[in-house]
C-alpha positions as CSV (number, residue, x, y, z in Angstrom):
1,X,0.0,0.0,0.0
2,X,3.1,2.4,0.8
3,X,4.9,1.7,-2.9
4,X,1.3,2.5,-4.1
5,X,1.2,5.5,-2.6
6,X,4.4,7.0,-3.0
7,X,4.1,5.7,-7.1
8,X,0.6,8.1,-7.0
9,X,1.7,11.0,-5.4
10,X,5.3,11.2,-5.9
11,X,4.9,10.6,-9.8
12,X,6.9,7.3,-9.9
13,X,4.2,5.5,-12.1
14,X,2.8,8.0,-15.0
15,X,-0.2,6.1,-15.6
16,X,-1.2,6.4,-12.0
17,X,-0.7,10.0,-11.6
18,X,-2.4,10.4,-15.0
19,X,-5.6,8.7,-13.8
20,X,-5.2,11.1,-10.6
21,X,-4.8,13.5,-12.8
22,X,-7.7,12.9,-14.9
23,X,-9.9,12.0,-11.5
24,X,-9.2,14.9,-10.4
25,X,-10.3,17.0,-13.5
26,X,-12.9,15.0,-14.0
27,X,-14.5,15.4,-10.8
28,X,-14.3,18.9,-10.6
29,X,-15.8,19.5,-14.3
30,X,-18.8,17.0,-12.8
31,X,-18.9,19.4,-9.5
32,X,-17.7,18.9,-6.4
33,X,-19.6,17.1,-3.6
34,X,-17.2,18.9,-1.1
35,X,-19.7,21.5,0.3
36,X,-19.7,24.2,-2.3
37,X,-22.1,24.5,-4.7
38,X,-21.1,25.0,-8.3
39,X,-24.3,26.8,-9.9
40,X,-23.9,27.0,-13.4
41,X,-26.4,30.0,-13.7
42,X,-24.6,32.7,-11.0
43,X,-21.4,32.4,-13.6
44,X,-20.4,35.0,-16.2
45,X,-22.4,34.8,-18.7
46,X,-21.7,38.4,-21.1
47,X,-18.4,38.1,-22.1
48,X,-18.1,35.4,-24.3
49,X,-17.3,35.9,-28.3
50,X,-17.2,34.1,-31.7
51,X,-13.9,33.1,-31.7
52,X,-13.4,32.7,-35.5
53,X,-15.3,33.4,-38.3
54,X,-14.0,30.5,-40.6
55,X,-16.9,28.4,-41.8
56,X,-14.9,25.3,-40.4
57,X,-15.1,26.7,-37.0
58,X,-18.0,24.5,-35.3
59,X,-18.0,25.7,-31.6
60,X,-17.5,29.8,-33.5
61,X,-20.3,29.2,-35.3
62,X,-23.5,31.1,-34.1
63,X,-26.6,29.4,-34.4
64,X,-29.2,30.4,-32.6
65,X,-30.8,27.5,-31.9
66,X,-30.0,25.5,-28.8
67,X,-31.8,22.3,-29.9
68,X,-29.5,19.1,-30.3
69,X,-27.6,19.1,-33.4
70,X,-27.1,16.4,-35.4
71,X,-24.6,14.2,-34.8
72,X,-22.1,15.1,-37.4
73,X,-22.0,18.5,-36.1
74,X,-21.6,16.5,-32.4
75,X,-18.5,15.0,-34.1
76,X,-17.7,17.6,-35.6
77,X,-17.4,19.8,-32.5
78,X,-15.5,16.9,-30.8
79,X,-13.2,16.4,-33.0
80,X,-12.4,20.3,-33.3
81,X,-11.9,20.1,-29.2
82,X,-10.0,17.0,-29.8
83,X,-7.8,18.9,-32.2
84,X,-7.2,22.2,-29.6
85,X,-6.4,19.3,-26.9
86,X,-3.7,17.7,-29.6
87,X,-2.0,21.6,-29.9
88,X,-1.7,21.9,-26.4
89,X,-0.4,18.7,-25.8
90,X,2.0,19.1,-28.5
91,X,3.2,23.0,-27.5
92,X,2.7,22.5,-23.8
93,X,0.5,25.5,-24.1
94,X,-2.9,25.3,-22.8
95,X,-4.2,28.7,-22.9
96,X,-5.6,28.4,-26.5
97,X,-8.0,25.6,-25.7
98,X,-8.9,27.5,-22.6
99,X,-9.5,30.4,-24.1
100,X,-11.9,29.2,-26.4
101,X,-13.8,26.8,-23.5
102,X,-16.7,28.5,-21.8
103,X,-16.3,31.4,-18.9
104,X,-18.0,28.8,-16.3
105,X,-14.8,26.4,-17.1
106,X,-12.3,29.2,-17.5
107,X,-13.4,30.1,-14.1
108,X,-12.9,27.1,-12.3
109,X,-9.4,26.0,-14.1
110,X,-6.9,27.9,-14.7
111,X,-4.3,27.6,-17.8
112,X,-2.0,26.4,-14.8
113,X,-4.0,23.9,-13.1
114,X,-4.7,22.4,-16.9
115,X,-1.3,21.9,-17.6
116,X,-0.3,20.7,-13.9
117,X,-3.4,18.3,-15.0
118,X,-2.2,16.5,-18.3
119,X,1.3,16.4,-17.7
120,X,1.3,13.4,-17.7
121,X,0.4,14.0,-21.3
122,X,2.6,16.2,-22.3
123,X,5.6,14.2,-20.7
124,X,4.5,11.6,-23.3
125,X,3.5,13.6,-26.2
126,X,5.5,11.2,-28.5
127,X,2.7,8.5,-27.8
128,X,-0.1,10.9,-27.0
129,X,0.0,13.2,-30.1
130,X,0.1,10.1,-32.8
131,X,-2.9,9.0,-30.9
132,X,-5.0,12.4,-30.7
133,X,-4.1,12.9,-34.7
134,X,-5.4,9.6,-35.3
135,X,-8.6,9.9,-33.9
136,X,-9.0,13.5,-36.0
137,X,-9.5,11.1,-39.4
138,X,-11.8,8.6,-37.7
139,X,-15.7,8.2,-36.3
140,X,-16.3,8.5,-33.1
141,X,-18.2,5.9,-31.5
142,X,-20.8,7.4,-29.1
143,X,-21.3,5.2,-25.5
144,X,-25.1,6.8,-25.8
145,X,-26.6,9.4,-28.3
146,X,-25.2,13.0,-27.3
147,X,-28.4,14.5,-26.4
148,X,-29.1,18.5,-24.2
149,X,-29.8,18.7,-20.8
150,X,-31.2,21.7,-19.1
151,X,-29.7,22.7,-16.0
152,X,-30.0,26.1,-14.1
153,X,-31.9,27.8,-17.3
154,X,-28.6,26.7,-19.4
155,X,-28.1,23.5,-22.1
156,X,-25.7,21.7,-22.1
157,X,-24.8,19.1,-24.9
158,X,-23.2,15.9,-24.0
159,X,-21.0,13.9,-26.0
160,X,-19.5,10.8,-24.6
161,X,-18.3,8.1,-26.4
162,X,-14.3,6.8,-28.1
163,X,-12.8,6.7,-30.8
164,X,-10.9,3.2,-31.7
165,X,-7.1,4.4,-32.1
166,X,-4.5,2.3,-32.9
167,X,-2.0,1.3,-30.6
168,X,-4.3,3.0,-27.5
169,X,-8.3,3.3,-27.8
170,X,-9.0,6.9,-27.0
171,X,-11.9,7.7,-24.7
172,X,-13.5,10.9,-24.1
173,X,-16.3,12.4,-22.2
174,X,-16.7,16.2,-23.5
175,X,-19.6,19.1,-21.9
176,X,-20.8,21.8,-24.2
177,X,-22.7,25.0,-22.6
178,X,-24.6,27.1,-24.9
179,X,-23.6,30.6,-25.0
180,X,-24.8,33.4,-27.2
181,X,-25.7,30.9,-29.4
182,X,-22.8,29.1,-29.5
183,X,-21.6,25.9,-27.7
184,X,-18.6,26.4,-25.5
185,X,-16.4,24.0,-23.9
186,X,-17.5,22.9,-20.1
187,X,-15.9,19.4,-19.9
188,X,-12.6,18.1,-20.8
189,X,-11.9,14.6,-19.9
190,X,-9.6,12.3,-22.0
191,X,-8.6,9.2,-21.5
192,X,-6.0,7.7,-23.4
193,X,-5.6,3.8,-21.5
């Protein structure tokens, strides 16, 4: 039990600190149990903007509509996420993909606290990258149908689901929040076994 803990907190076993890692992100993008509430409807909600006009630009693109999209625009948007993840990985910069997520998940992570996060990424970028660039050119295979909830007078698209990467299946479980008519970033969680 001591080897296990000292490989989980000390950083002696990457894929153990990468599911901490991950554990850790994950639970605070689902909300924290641990006496605060995280209410999605007392967070910013003016300042958010298109962040490209280019037609290719799924999450910049302004709808109007908060209705489920199809699913290819579902794929669409994760792949374009999947893509901003790939960059950051890559660079070691996260502050693009955090600038385009949504203000509720820019203000509860910090550029920091993402890459603290996936370093365990980064420190492996030579397997990780491949992976992420694989799953850019292929179907994503959805654990359930992304569908909207509504919570706290906001939707929020879910998309859930992997994508069957060679040597590594990749698994990902990604939150959208509509804002100004355009679905923004809310949950990041990427598993790579």
């Amino acid at each position: 039990m001591k080897k296990l803990y000292v490989e989980l907190f000390y950083g002696k076993n990457a894929t153990l600190s990468g599911l901490l890692a991950l554990s850790i992100v994950g639970t605070i993008a689902l909300g924290c149990s641990c006496g605060k509430l995280f209410d999605l409807a007392k967070t910013s909600q003016g300042n958010e903007t298109a962040n490209s006009s280019s037609p290719d630009n799924v999450s910049g693109t302004k709808t109007g509509d908060d209705s489920l999209p199809s699913t290819e625009v579902v794929e669409a948007l994760v792949k374009e996420t999947i893509s901003q993840f790939e960059d950051a990985v890559d660079s070691g910069d996260f502050s693009v993909i955090h600038e385009k997520s949504s203000s509720d998940f820019q203000s509860t992570y910090t550029v920091d606290e993402m890459t603290e996060a996936f370093k365990s990424y980064t420190d492996k970028k030579s397997i990780v990258v491949p992976i992420l660039k694989k799953a850019e050119k292929l179907d994503a295979e959805f654990s359930s149908p992304p569908s909207v909830r509504h919570e706290k007078n906001l939707n929020i698209l879910m998309a859930a689901g992997n994508f069957p990467t060679k040597p590594f299946g990749l698994r990902f479980d990604f939150e959208y929040v509509m804002r100004e008519g355009e679905w923004k970033m809310l949950k990041l969680v990427i598993n790579i076994p």
